[in-house]
BAVO-322553 format. One record per residue (C-alpha): residue number from 1; residue in one letter; chain; x, y, z. Coordinates in steps of 0.02 Angstrom, whole numbers. Example, Ala and Ser with C-alpha at 12.3 -4.5 7.8 and 13.67 -1.06 7.14 Angstrom:
REM BAVO-322553
+-----+------+-------+--------+--------+--------+
:  nr : rest : kette :      X :      Y :      Z :
+-----+------+-------+--------+--------+--------+
:   1 :    A :     A :    615 :   -225 :    390 :
:   2 :    S :     A :    684 :    -53 :    357 :
+-----+------+-------+--------+--------+--------+
This chain:
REM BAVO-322553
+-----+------+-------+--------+--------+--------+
:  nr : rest : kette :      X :      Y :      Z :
+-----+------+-------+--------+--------+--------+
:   1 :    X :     A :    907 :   1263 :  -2102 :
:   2 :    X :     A :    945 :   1394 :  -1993 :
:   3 :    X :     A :   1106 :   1500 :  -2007 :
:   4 :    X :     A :   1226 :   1471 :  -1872 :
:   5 :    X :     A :   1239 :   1614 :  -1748 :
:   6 :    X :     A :   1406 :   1716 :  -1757 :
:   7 :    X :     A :   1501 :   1852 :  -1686 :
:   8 :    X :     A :   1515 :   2031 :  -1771 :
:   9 :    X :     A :   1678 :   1991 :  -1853 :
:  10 :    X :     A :   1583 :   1815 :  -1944 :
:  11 :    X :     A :   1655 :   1709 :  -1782 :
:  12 :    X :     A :   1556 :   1563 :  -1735 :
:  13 :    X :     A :   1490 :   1580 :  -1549 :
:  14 :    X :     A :   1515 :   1407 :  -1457 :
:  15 :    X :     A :   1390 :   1325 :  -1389 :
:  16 :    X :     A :   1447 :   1336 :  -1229 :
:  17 :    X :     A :   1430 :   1523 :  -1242 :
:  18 :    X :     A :   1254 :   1503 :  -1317 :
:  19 :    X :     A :   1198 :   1399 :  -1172 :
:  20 :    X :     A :   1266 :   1535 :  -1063 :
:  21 :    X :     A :   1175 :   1680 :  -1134 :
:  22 :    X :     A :   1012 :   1587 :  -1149 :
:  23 :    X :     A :   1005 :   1517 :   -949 :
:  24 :    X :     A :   1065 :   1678 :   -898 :
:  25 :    X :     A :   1225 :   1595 :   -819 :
:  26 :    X :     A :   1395 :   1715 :   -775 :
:  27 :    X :     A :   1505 :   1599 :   -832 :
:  28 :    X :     A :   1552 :   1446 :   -927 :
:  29 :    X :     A :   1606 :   1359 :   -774 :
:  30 :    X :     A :   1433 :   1370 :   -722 :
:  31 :    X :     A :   1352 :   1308 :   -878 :
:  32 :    X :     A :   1480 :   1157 :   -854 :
:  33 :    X :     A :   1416 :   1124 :   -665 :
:  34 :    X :     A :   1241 :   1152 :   -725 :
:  35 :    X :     A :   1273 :    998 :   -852 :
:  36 :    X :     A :   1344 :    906 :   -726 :
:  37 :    X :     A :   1195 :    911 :   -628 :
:  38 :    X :     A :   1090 :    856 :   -785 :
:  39 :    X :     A :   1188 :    707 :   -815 :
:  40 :    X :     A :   1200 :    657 :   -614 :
:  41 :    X :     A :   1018 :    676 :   -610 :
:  42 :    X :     A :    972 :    569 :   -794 :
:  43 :    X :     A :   1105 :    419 :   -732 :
:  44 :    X :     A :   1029 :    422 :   -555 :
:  45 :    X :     A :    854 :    409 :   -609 :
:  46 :    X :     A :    896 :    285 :   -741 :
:  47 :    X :     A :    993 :    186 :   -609 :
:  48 :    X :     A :    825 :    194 :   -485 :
:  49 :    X :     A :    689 :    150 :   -610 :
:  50 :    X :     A :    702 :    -35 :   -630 :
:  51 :    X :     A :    720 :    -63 :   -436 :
:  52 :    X :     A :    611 :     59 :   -385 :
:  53 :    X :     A :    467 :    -29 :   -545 :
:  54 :    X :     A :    518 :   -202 :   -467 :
:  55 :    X :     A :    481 :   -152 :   -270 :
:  56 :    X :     A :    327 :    -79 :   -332 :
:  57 :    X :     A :    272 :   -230 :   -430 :
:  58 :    X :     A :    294 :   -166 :   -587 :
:  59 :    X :     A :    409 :   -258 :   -667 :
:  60 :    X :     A :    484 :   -306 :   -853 :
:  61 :    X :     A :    344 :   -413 :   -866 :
:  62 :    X :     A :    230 :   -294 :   -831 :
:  63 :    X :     A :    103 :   -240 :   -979 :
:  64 :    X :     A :    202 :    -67 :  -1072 :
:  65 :    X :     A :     57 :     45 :  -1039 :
:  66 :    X :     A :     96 :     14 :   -858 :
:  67 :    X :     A :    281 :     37 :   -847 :
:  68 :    X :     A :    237 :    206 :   -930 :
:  69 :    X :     A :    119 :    268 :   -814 :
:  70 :    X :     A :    233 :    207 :   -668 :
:  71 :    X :     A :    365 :    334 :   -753 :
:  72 :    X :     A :    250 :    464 :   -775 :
:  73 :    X :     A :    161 :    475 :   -604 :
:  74 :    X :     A :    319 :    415 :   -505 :
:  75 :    X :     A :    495 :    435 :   -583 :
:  76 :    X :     A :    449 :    608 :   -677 :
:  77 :    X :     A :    409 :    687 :   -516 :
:  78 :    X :     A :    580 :    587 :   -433 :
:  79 :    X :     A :    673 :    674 :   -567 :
:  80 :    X :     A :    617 :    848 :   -518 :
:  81 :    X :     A :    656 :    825 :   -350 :
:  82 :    X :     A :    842 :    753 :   -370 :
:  83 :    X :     A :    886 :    881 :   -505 :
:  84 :    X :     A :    842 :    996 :   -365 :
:  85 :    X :     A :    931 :    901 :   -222 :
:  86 :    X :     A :   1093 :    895 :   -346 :
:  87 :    X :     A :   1064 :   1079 :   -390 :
:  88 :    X :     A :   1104 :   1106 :   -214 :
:  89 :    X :     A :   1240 :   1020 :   -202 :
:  90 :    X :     A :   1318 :   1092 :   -338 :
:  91 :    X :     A :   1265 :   1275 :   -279 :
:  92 :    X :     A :   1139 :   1290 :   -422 :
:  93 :    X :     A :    985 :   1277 :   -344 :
:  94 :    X :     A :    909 :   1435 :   -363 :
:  95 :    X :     A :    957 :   1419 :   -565 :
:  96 :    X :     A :    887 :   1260 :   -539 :
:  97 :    X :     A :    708 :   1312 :   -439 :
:  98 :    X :     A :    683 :   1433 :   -584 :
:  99 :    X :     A :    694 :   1290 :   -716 :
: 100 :    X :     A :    588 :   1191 :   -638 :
: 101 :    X :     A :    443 :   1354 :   -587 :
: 102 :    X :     A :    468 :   1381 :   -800 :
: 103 :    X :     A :    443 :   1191 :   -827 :
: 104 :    X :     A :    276 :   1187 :   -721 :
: 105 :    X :     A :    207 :   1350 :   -803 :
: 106 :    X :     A :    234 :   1271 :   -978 :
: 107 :    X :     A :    151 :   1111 :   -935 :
: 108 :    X :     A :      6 :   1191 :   -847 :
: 109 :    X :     A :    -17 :   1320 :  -1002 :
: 110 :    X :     A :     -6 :   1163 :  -1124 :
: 111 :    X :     A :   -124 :   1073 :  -1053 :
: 112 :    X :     A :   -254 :   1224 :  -1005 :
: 113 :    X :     A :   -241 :   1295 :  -1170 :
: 114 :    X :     A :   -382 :   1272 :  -1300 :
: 115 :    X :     A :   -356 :   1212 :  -1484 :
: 116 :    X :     A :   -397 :   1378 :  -1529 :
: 117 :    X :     A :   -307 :   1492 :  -1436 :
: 118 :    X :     A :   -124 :   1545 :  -1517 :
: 119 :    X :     A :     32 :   1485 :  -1435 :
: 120 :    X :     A :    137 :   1640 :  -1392 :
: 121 :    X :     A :    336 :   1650 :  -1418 :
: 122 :    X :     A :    431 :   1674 :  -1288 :
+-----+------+-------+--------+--------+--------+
């Protein structure tokens, strides 16, 4: 296990603070908002997937492999855009744009990359 990160004087740094430092926020007010906007955005996709699976036709009854595809294709792509329509409202979209632009670039270097070819750390 890793050591936890401290302070010069052998403080612990809270995790607020560690968030802070590694999304580039100005303050921990921010990092709170920017939470905010995570957990809006996870209940209101979790509220929409059933209804939205049932309008489609897809759904308890509906065979697993389906159900997962229907989140993949449609409410992965929902989530994107309401973490950005929240990160708006909050006044975090631009924070938010760039975690989503750093998202994409991951996935599309994932899945372009060969076996072969070294993963480099960030």
């Amino acid at each position: 296990m890793s050591e936890p990160q401290t302070t010069p004087g052998n403080q612990r740094v809270p995790w607020y603070e560690k968030l802070q430092k590694r999304w580039g926020l100005t303050s921990v007010g921010q990092v709170v908002v920017v939470l905010v906007v995570f957990a809006l955005t996870g209940t209101t996709i979790a509220r929409l997937n059933r209804p939205l699976g049932e309008w489609m036709g897809i759904g308890q009854e509906a065979p697993r492999w389906l159900r997962w595809g229907f989140s993949i294709v449609i409410i992965l792509p929902l989530y994107q855009v309401v973490l950005l329509v929240y990160g708006f409202i909050f006044g975090q979209f631009r924070f938010f744009w760039e975690f989503e632009k750093k998202m994409v670039r991951r996935m599309a270097f994932w899945r372009s990359r060969k076996k072969s070819e070294p993963i480099d750390a960030e």
